[in-house]
N, CA, C and O of each residue as an XYZ file, in Angstrom:
356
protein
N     -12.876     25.423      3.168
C     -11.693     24.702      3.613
C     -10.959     24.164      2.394
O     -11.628     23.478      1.621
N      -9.490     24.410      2.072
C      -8.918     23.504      1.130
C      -8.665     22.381      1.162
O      -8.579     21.699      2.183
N      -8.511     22.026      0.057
C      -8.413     20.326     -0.311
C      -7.033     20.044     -0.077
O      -6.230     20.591     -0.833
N      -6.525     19.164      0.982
C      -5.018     18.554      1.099
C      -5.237     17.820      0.220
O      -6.389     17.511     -0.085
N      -4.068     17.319     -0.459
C      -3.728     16.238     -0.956
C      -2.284     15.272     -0.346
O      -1.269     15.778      0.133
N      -2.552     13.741     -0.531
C      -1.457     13.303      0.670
C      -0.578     12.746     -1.079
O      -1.267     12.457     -2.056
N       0.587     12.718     -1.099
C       0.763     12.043     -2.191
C       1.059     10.323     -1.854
O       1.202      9.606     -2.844
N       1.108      9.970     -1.100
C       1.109      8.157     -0.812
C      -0.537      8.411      0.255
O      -0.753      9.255      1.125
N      -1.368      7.395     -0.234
C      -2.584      7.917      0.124
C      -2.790      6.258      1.435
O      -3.096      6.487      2.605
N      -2.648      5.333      1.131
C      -2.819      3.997      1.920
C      -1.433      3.846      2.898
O      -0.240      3.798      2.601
N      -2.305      3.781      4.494
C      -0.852      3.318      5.445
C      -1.077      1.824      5.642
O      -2.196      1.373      5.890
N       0.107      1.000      5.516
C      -0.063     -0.106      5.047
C       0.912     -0.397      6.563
O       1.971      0.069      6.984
N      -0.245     -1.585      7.165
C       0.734     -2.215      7.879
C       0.455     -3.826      8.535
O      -0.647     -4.278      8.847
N       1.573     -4.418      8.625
C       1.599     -5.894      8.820
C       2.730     -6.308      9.094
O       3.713     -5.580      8.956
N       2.803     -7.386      9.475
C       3.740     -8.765     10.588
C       3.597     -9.461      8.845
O       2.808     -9.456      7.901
N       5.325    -10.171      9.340
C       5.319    -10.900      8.052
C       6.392    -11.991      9.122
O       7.407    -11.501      9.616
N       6.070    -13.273      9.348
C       6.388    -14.547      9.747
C       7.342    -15.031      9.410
O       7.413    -14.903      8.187
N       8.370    -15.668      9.885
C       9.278    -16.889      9.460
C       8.768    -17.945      8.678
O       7.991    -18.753      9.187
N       9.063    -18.019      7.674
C       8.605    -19.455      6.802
C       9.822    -20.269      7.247
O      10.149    -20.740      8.336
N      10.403    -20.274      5.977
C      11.846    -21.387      5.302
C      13.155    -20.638      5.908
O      13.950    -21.301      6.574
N      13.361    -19.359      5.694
C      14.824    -19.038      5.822
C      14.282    -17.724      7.092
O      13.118    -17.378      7.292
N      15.214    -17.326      7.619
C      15.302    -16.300      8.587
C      15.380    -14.896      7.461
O      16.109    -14.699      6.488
N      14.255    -14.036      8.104
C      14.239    -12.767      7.516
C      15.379    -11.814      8.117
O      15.880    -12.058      9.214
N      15.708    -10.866      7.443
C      16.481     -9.797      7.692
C      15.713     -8.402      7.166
O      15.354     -7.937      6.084
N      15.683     -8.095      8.279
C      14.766     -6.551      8.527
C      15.331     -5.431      7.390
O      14.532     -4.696      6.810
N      16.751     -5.376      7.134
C      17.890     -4.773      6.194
C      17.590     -4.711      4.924
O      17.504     -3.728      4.188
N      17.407     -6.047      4.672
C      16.865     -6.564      3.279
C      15.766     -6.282      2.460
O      15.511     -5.999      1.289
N      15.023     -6.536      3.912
C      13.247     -6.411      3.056
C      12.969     -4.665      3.127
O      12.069     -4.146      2.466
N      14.022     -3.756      4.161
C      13.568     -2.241      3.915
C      14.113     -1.770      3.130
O      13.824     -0.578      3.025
N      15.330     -2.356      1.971
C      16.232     -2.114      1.244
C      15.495     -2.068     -0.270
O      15.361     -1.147     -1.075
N      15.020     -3.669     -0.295
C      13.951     -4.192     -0.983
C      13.031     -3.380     -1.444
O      13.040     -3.093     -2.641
N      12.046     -2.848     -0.562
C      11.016     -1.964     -0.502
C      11.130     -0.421     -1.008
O      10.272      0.285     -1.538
N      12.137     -0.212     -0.753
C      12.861      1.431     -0.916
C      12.953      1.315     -1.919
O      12.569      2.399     -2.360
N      13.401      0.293     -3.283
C      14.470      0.171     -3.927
C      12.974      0.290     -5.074
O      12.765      1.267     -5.793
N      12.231     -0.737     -5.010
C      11.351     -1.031     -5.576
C       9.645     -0.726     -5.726
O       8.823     -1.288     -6.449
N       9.462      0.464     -4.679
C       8.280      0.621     -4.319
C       7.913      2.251     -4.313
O       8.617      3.071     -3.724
N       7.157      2.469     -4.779
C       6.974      4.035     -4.547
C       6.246      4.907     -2.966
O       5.175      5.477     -3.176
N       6.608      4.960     -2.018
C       6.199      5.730     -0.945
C       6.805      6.232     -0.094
O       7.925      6.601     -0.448
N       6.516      6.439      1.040
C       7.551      6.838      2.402
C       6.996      6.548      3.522
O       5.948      5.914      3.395
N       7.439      6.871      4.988
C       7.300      6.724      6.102
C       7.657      5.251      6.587
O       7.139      4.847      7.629
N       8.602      4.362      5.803
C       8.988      3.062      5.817
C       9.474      2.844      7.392
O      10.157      3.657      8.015
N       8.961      1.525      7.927
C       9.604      1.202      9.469
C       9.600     -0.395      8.943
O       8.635     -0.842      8.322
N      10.633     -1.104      9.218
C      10.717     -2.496      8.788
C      11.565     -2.666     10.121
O      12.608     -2.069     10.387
N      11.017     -3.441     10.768
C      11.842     -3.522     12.729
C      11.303     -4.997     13.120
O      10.108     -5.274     13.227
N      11.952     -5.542     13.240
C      12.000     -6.877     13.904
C      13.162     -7.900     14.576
O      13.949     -7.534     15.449
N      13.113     -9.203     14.018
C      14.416    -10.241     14.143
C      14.063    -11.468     13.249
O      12.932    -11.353     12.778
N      14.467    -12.183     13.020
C      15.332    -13.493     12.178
C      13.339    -14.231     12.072
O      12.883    -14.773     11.065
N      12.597    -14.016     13.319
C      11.226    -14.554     13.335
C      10.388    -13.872     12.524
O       9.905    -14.342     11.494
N      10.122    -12.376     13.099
C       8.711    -12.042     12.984
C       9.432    -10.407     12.444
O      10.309    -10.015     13.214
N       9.150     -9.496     11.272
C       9.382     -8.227     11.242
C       8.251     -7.361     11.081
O       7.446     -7.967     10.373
N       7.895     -6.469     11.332
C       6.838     -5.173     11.278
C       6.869     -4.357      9.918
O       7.838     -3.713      9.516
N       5.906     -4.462      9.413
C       5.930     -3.277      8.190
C       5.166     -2.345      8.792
O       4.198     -2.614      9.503
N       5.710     -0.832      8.443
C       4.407      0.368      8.164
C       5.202      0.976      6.768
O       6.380      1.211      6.501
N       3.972      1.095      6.065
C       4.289      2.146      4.995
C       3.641      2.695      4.359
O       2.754      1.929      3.984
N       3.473      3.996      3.814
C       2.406      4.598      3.448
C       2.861      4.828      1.868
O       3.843      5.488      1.531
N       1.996      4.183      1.017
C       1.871      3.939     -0.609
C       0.918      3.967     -1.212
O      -0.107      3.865     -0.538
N       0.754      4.105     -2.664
C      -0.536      4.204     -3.218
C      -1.191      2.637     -4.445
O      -2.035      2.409     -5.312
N      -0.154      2.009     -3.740
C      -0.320      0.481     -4.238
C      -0.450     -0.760     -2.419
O       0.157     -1.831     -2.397
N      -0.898     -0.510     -1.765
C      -0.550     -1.411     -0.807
C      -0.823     -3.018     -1.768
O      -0.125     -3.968     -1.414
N      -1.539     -3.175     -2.603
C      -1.581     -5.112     -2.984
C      -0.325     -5.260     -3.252
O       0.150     -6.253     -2.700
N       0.539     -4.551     -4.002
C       2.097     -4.848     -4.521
C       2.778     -5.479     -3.155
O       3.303     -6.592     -3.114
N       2.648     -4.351     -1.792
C       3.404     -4.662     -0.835
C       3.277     -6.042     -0.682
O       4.053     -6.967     -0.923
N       1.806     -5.985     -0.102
C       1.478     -7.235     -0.002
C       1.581     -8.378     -0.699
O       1.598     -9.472     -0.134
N       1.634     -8.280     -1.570
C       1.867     -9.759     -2.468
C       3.727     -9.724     -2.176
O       4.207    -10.846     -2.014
N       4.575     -8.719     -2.119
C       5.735     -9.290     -2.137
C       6.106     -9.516     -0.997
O       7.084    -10.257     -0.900
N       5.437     -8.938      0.380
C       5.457     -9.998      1.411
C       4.943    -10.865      1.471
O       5.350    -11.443      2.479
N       4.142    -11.480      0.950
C       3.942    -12.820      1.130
C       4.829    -13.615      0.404
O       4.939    -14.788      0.762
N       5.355    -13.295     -0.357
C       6.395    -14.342     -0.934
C       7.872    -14.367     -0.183
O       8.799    -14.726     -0.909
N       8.140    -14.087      0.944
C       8.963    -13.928      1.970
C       8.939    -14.276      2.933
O       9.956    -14.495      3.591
N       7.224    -14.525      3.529
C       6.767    -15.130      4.895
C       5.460    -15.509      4.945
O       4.815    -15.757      3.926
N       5.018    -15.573      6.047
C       3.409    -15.875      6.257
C       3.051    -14.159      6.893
O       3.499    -13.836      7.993
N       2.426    -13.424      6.271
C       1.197    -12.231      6.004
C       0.684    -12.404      7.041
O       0.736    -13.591      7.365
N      -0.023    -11.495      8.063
C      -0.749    -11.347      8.943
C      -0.816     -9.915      9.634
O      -0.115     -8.906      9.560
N      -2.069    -10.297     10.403
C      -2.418     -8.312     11.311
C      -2.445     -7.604      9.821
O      -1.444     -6.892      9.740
N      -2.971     -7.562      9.013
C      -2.839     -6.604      7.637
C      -4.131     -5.194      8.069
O      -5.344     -5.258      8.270
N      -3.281     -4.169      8.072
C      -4.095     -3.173      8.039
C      -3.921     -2.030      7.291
O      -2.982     -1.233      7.315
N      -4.976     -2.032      6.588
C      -4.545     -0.958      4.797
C      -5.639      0.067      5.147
O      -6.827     -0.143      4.902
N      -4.996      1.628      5.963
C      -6.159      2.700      5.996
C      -6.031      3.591      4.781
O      -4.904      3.611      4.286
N      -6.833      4.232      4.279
C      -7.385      4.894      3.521
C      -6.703      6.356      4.248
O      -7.462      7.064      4.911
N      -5.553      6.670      4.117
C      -5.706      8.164      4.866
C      -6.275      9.616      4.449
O      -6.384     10.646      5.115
N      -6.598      9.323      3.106
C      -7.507     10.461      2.623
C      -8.424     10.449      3.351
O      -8.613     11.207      4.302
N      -9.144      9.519      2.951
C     -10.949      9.334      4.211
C     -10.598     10.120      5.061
O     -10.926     11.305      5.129
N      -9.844      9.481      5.841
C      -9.384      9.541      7.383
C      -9.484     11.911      7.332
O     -10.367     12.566      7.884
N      -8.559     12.367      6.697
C      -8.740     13.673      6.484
C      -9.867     14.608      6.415
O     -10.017     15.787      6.736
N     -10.833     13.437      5.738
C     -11.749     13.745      5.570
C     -12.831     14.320      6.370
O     -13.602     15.264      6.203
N     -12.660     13.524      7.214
C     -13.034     12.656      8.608
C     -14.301     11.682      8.160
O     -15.495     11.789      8.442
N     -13.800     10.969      7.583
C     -14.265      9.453      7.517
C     -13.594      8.337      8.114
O     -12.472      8.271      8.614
N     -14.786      7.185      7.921
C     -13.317      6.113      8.632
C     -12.593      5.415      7.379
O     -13.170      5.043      6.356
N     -11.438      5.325      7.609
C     -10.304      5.271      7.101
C     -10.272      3.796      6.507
O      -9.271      3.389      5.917
């Protein structure tokens, strides 16, 4: 069997909270695009609560620059190589 290779290997996903100011979903997928190396980006929410998925080969970066935007939570960082593998992810 050949070896796939994925080139963004971690699907990164999490809820990022209202702190201080109202988020804009626009911003932070603009943000992310602009500054981050991966794809499959979904940033969908409102002014409270927005959704990340994204598949990268740095998820701590994501994460640390959402947290400086909101309160972090539901964080789920799979391994999708494993996962190919058929391991758990």
């Amino acid at each position: 069997m050949a070896e796939q290779s994925l080139e963004f290997r971690y699907d990164t996903q999490l809820l990022i909270d209202r702190r201080d100011e109202d988020l804009d979903e626009d911003e932070i997928r603009d943000y992310i695009t602009e500054n981050f190396k991966g794809d499959s980006l979904i940033a969908a929410g409102d002014e409270d609560t927005v959704k990340i998925h994204f598949h990268t080969n740095e998820p701590w970066d994501l994460l640390k620059y959402a947290s400086t935007i909101g309160e972090i939570y539901d964080i789920v960082v799979e391994d999708m190589d494993r996962q190919t593998r058929g391991l758990k992810g």
